[in-house]
C-alpha positions as CSV (number, residue, x, y, z in Angstrom):
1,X,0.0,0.0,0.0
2,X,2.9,2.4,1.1
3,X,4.1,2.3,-2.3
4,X,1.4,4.3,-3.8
5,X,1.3,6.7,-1.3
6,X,3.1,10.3,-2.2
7,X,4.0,12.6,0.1
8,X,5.6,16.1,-0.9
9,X,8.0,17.6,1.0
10,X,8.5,21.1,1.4
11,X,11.5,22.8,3.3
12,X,13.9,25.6,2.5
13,X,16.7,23.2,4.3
14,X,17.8,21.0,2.0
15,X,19.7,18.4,4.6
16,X,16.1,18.3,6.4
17,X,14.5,17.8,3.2
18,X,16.8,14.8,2.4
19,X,15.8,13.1,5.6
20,X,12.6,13.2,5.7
21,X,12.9,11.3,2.3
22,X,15.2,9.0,3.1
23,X,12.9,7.6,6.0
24,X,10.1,7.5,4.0
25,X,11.2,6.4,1.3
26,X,12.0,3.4,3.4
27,X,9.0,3.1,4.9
28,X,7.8,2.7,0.9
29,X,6.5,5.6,0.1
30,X,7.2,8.5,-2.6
31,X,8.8,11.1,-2.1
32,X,9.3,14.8,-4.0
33,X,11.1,17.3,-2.1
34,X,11.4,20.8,-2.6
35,X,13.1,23.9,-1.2
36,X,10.9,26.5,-2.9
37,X,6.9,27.3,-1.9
38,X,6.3,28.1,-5.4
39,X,8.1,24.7,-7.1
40,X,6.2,22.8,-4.5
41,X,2.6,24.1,-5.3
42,X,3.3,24.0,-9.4
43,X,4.1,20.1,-8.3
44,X,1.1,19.8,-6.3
45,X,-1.6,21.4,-8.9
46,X,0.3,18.9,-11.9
47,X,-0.3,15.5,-9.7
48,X,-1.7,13.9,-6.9
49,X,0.1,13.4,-3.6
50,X,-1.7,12.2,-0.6
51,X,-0.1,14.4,2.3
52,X,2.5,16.9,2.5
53,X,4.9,17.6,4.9
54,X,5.3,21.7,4.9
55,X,8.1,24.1,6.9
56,X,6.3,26.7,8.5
57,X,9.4,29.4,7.9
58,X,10.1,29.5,4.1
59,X,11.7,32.7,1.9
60,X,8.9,34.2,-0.4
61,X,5.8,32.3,0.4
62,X,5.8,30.8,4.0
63,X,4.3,27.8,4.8
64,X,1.0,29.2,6.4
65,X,0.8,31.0,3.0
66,X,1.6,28.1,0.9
67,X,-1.1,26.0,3.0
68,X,-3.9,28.6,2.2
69,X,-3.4,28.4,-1.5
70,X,-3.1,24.1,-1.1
71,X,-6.4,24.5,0.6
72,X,-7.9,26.3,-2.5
73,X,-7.7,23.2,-4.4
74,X,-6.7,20.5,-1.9
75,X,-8.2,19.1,1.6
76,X,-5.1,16.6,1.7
77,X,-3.5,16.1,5.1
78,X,-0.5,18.5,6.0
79,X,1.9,18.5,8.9
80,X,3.4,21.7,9.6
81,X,6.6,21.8,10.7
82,X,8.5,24.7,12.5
83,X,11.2,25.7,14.8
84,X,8.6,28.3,16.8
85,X,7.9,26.0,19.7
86,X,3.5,26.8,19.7
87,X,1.4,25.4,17.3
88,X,-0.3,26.5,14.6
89,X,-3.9,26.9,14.8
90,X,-5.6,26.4,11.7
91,X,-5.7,24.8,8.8
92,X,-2.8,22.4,9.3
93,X,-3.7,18.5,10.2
94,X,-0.9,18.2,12.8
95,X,2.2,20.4,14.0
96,X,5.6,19.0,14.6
97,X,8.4,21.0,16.7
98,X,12.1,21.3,14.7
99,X,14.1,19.4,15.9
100,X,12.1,16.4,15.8
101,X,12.8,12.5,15.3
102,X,12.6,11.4,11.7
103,X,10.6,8.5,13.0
104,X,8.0,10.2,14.6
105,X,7.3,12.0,11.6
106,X,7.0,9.0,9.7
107,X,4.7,7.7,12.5
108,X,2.7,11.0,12.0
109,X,2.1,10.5,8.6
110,X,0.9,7.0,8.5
111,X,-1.6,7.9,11.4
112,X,-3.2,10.6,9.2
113,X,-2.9,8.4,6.1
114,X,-5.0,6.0,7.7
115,X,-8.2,8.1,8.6
């Protein structure tokens, strides 16, 4: 099943970027990863992904902008993540604190994947 799940990744830093994929991608699933909000959402309006994991503090477009404009076309699950230590109310399906554990993320995901 994990196999046909995609999940975009979206974070200015690429070494955070690259981790998140490499743990899911072991877990199975597909990955994109990119450091720009506008790259990401040209991605995410050309094919489907079923979540996508968002950095809250990105140049140009942040990543409560970016999750207004996925929300104009999209009610897929997002996790925001951020180094500001309060959640985000709103639109976001779950928050996760920088640093976190690569495998609680992973966790994350497959808990919202499966509602």
């Amino acid at each position: 099943m994990a196999q046909e799940i995609k999940v975009m990744i979206v974070d200015d830093e690429p070494h955070i970027g690259q981790l998140l994929n490499m743990y899911l991608r072991k877990e199975g699933y597909q990955t994109t990863v990119c450091t720009k909000s506008k790259d990401a959402l040209n991605k995410l309006h050309d094919d489907e992904y079923d979540i996508v994991l968002l950095d809250w503090m990105m140049p140009v477009m942040d990543g409560m902008e970016m999750l207004a404009e996925i929300r104009k076309f999209s009610h897929m699950p997002v996790i925001m993540l951020s180094g500001k230590d309060k959640p985000v109310r709103g639109a976001a399906d779950d928050f996760i604190v920088k640093p976190f554990d690569p495998q609680d993320v992973v966790k994350r995901v497959k808990a919202l994947l499966k509602n």
